[in-house]
N, C-alpha and C positions, 0 to 999 in steps of 0.2 A: 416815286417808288418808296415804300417803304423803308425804316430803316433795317428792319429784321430781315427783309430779302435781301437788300445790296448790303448787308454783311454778310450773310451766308453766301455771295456770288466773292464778296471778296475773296472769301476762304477758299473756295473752288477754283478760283482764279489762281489764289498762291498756290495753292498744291499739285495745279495743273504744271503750272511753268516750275516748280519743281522736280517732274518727271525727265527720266532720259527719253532718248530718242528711239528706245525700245520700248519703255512703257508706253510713250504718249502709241506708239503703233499698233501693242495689244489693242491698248484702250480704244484708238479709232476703230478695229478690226470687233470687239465687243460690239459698244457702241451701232456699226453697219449692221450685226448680227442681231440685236437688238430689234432697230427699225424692219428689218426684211422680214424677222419673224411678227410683228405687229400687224405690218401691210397683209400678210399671205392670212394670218388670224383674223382679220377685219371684212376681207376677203371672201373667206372662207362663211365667215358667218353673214354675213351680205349677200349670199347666194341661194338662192330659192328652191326651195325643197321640187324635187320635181314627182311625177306620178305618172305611171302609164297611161296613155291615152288611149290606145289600142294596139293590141298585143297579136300575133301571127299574121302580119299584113301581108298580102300578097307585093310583087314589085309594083303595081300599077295603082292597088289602091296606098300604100306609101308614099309613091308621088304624088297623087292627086291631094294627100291630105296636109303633106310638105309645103304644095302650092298654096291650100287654102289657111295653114298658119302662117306664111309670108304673108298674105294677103291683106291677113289682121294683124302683124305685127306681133305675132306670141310666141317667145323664145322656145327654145324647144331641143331635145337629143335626140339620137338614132342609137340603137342598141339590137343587139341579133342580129348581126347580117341587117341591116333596117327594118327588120320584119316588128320591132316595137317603137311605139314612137313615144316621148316624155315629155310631157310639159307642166308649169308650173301648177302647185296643187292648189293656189286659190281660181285657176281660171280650169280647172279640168273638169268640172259640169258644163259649164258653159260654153266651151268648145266644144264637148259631145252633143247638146243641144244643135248648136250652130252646123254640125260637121252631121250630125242625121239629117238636117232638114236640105242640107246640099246634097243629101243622097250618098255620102262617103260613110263607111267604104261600102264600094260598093258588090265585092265579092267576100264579105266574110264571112254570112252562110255556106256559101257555096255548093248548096240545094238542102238535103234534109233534110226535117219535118216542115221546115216554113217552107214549104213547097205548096204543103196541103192549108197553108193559109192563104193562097190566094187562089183557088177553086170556089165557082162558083157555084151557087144554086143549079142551074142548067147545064153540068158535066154531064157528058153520058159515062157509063161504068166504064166504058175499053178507058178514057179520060184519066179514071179517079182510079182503077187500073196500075196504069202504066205511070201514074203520078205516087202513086204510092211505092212502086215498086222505086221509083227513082229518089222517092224519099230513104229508103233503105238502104241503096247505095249509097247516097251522099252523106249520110251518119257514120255508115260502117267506114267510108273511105277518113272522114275524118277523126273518127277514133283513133285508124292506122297510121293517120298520119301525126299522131300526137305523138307514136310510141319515140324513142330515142335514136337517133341514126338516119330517120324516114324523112325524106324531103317533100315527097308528093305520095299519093297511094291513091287509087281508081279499080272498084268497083264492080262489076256486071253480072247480075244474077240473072238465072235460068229457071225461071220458076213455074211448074206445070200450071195450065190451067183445071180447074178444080169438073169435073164432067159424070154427070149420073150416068153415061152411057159407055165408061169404060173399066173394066173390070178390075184391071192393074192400073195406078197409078204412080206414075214415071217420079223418081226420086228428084229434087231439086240441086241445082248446080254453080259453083260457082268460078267466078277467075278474077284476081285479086293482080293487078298491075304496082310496082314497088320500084318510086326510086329515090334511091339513097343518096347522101349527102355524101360531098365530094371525100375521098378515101376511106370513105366507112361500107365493112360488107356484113350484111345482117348473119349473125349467128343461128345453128339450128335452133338454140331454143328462143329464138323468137320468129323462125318462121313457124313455128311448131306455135306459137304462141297466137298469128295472124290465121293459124287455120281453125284451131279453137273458138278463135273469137267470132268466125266467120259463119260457121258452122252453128255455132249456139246460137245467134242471134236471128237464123232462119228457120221457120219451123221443119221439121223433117228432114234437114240438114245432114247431111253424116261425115267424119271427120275426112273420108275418103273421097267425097265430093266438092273438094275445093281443091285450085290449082291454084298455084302463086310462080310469080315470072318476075326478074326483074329488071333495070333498065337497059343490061347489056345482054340482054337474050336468053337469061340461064332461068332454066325450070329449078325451082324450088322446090316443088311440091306438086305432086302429078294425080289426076285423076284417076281413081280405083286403086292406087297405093298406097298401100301403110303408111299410116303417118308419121309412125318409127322408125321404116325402114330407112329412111336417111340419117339415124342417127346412130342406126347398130354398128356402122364400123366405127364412129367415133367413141361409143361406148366400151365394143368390142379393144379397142386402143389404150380405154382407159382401165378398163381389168387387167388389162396385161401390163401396162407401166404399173398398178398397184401393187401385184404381187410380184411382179421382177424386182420393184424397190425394196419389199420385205424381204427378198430373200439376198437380195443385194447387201442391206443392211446387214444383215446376220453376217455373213460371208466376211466382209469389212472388219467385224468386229474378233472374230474367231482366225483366219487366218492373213489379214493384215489388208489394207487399202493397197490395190492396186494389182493385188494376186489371184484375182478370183474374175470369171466374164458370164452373164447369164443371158440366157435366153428365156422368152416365154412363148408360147404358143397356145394361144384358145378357143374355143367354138363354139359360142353364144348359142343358144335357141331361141328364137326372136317370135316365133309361132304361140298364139296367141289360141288357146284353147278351151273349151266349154263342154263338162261331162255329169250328165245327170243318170243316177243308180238308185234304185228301190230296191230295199231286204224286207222280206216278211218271214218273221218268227212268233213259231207257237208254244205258248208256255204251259206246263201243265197245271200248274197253280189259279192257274186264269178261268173262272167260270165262266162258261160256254155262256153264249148271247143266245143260244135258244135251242129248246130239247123235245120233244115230242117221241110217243111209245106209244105203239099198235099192237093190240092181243089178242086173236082170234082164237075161240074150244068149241068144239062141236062133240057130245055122246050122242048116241043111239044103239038100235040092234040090228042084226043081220036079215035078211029077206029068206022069204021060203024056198022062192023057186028061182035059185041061182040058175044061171044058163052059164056061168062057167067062160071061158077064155077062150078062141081058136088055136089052138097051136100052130108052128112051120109045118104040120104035116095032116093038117085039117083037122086034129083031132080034138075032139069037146074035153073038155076039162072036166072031170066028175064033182058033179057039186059039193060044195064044203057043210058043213053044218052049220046051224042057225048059232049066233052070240051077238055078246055086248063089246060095242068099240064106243071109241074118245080119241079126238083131235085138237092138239093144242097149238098154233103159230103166234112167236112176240117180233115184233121188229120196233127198232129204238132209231131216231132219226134226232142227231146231236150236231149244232151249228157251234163251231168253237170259234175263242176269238182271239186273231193273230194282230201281230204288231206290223206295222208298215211303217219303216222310215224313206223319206225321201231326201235321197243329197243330189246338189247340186256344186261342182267343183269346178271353178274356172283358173286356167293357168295362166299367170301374170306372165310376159318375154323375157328374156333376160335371162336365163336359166343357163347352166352352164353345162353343155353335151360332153364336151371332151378337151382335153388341156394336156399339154406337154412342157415339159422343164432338162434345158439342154444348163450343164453345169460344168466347165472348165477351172481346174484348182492350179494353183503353181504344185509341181512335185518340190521344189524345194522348201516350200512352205509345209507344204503338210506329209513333208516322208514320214512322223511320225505317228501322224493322225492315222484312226481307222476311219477307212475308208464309208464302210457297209454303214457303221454311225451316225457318220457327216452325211449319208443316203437317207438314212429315218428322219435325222433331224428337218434337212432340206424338203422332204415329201411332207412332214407335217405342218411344217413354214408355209409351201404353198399350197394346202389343200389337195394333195394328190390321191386320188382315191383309184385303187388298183380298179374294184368293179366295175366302176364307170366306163373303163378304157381309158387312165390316165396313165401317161407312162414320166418317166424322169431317169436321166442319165445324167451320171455324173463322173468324170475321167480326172485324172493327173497327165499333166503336160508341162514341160519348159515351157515359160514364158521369155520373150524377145524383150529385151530391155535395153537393147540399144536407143530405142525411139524413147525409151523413157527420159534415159541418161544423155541423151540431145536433147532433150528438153529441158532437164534438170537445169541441163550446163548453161545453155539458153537464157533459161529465167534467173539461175544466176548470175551470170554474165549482164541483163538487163538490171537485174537488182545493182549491181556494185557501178553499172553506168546514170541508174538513177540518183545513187547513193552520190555520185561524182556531181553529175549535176546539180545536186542540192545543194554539197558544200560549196560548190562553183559561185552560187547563186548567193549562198549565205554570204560568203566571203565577199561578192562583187555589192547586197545590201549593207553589208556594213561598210564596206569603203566608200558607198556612198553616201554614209550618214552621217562616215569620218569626217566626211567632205563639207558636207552641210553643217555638222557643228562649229567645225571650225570656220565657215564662212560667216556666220551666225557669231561667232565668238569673236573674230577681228570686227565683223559688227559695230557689236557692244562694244567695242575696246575704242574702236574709234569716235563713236558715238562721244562714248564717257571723256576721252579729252578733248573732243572740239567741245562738249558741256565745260571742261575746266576751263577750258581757255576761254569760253564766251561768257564766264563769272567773272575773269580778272579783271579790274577797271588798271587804264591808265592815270598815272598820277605825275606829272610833273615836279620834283621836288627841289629840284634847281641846285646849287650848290651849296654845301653843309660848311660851316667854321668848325674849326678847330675847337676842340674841346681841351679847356685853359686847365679843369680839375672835378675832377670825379663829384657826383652827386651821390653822397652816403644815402641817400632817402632811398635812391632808384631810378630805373626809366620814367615807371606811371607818377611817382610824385614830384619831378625836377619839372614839370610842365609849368610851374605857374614862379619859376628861376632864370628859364630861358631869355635871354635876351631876344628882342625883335628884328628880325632879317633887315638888313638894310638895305632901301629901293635903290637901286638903280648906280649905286658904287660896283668899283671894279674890284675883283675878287683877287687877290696875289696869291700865286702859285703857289700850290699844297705840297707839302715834301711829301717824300716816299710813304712815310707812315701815314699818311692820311689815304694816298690810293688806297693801301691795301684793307682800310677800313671800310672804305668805298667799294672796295671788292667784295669784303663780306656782307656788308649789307644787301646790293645785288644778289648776293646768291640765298643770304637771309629774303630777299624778295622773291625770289623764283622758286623757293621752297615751300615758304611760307606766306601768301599775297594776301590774305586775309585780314591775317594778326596784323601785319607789316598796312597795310593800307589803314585798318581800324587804330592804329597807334599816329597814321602820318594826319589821321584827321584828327585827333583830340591836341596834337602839337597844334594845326593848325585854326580850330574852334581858339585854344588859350593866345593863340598870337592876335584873331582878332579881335577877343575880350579885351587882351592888357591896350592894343590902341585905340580902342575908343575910351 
């Protein structure tokens, strides 16, 4: 081994057996924390990107395909409900390869246009027909079933045969089977949404021609009915929360939260209308498109032999005398030219017939208010229009506030038992942590003296002589003065004063085991220098 490695391992070595019995526990707790996040990182990147293999499987074709990657040994996930299955992306051609030519899966069309790819040459028309017609269902149903919430969707169109020999041709029809995924129930605007889609995608379709049902018997959407009309009360619901909130809000703000209760009440017109109106005006400034004038004159003279007029009583009329006449007739024939507009006005549903607004004030809130004021303000808040038939009533009344003030007390009451609870809580966290530090703290404490005590070396030093006269120099320079212990003579009893010398030294050694051990070896290095 090198010598630069096994010095850096010595060092490592010393610094380790340096530590307490608390560090070296971090350090192993690092250390484990260290390796685990390595293994799960190595892991992690060692794990093979995976890829859909195919996505909305039915349960039968998911087994079959399950079966046939067991077969080959290709690891693989489930996801969706098992309806997608994943496997690795360097083999995910080549199991679609392998997984078509075994015919899996094998309903994932499940009919539409590849219907009319395996018709043959030799169909008759009822054939190509009734295969078309099944192509259209099997599209539509799986469109519906892609939408959100939809577990399955089926189907079945009504569709006239096309006949030179009938005058009226019968409107086409539909019924649309829906079932949903377990605690999901479709909203109007998506069954609003399935009739639309049903509808446009059959020629001559009308929105009122499709029926939708779904798994637990309930008519959605019914033949020859509006396709609104299931939605007007919900609408109608949502007019009336809008403007009860506006005027709620106001109310709230003006005579205080909690003093004021509203009603709304409204009347949709959901009638869906279509009116066409022609005006024709003539202008005078407008020349005429076309004018023609006829003049008839005729002169001459009178006849000789007038015969005169019969009269009521047979009598001849004595003839007049001979002269000159003249007859003049003009006639003018003038074609003027008028303006034609044509409108056409269709009325969107939704409209609002008639609307009522019920308004209860606290009187002790508003004994000052006028009344008539808070009447205008509230009608213009919510739209009240006298012509229409709207009406709004607004009164002063005592409000009951006992139910408040139980409640008040209540949620008071639950606040200051919350409040208890917490410090309960707080108080019981931290006596637990008292607890924990201080276990933690005897710990370390014990730790740190079985570490002193497992540095102290024992040293035998046997029995000390008398010291005959002080060394001016010191402790550290009287080493190389000392006389040499002598082997194996008997020691004569120490008087008093030498105990207690012996006594301080001991407790010089229990205080101090370091110094006192580092000094008993350099006596003892100089004793073995001076005998040899």
């Amino acid at each position: 081994m090198p010598a630069q490695l096994t010095g850096a391992l010595g060092k490592l070595t010393a610094a380790v057996k340096q530590f307490s019995l608390a560090q070296r526990t971090l350090a192993l707790i690092g250390l484990a924390v260290l390796v685990l996040g390595a293994v799960a990182l190595s892991s992690w990147a060692a794990k093979p990107t995976l890829s859909p293999l195919f996505t909305g499987l039915s349960a039968t074709d998911a087994s079959a395909v399950v079966d046939q990657l067991d077969a080959e040994g290709v690891a693989y996930d489930l996801t969706d409900g098992g309806g997608t299955v994943l496997v690795p992306a360097d083999k995910l051609y080549g199991m679609r390869l392998k997984l078509a030519a075994a015919g899996l899966p094998a309903n994932t069309d499940g009919g539409g246009y590849s219907l009319l790819d395996d018709m043959g040459m030799t169909s008759s028309e009822f054939q190509q027909e009734v295969t078309y017609q099944r192509a259209l269902e099997g599209e539509l149903a799986k469109t519906i079933g892609a939408m959100q919430g939809v577990e399955a969707a089926t189907v079945k169109l009504a569709l006239p045969q096309d006949s030179v020999f009938v005058s009226e041709k019968a409107d086409p029809t539909a019924s649309v089977f829906i079932r949903t995924k377990t605690g999901v129930e479709l909203s109007g605007d998506q069954v609003q949404a399935i009739v639309h889609l049903v509808s446009a995608g059959i020629e001559g379709m009308k929105t009122t021609d499709v029926a939708v049902i779904d798994a637990a018997g309930k008519v959605l959407s019914t033949v020859g009915a509006n396709p609104t009309g299931g939605m007007s009360g919900q609408q109608t619901g949502e007019y009336e929360a809008r403007v009860k909130g506006a005027v709620q809000a106001l109310l709230d703000q003006v005579v205080g939260v909690g003093k004021s209760a509203v009603t709304m009440t409204a009347e949709l017109d959901y009638d869906q209308t279509q009116r066409t109106s022609e005006s024709f005006t003539a202008k005078p400034e407008t020349p005429p498109l076309a004018s023609s004038t006829t003049t008839e004159e005729y002169t001459g003279t009178g006849g000789g032999n007038a015969t005169g007029v019969l009269g009521p009583d047979n009598i001849a009329v004595p003839s007049g005398e001979a002269g000159n006449g003249t007859y003049t007739s003009t006639s003018e024939d003038v074609t003027n030219a008028i303006d034609k507009v044509t409108e056409q006005t269709t009325t969107a549903p939704g409209s609002v017939k008639r609307q009522s607004l019920a308004v209860v004030v606290d009187a002790e809130a508003t004994a000052a208010m006028d009344l008539a004021a808070l009447t205008a303000t509230l009608s213009a808040a919510a739209g009240i229009d006298a012509a229409r038939g709207d009406t709004i009533a607004v009164q002063q009344m005592l409000f009951d506030t006992s139910a408040a003030e139980t409640a008040q007390d209540a949620l008071a009451a639950a606040d200051r038992l919350a409040e208890k609870e917490q410090q309960e809580t707080l108080i019981r966290q931290a006596a637990i942590a008292g607890v924990v530090l201080l276990v933690v703290l005897a710990l370390i404490i014990a730790a740190a003296r079985r570490s002193r005590r497992s540095r102290r070396e024992s040293l035998d030093i046997g029995e000390l002589l008398p010291i005959r006269e002080p060394d001016p120099i010191g402790i550290e320079g009287a080493g190389d003065g000392l006389p040499a212990l002598p082997v194996g003579d008997t020691v004569p009893e120490l008087p008093d004063a030498l105990a207690v010398k012996r006594a301080e030294i001991s407790a010089l050694a229990d205080e101090q085991p370091a110094e006192v051990a580092d000094l008993l070896r350099g006596w003892l290095t100089t004793s073995g220098s001076g005998r040899r």
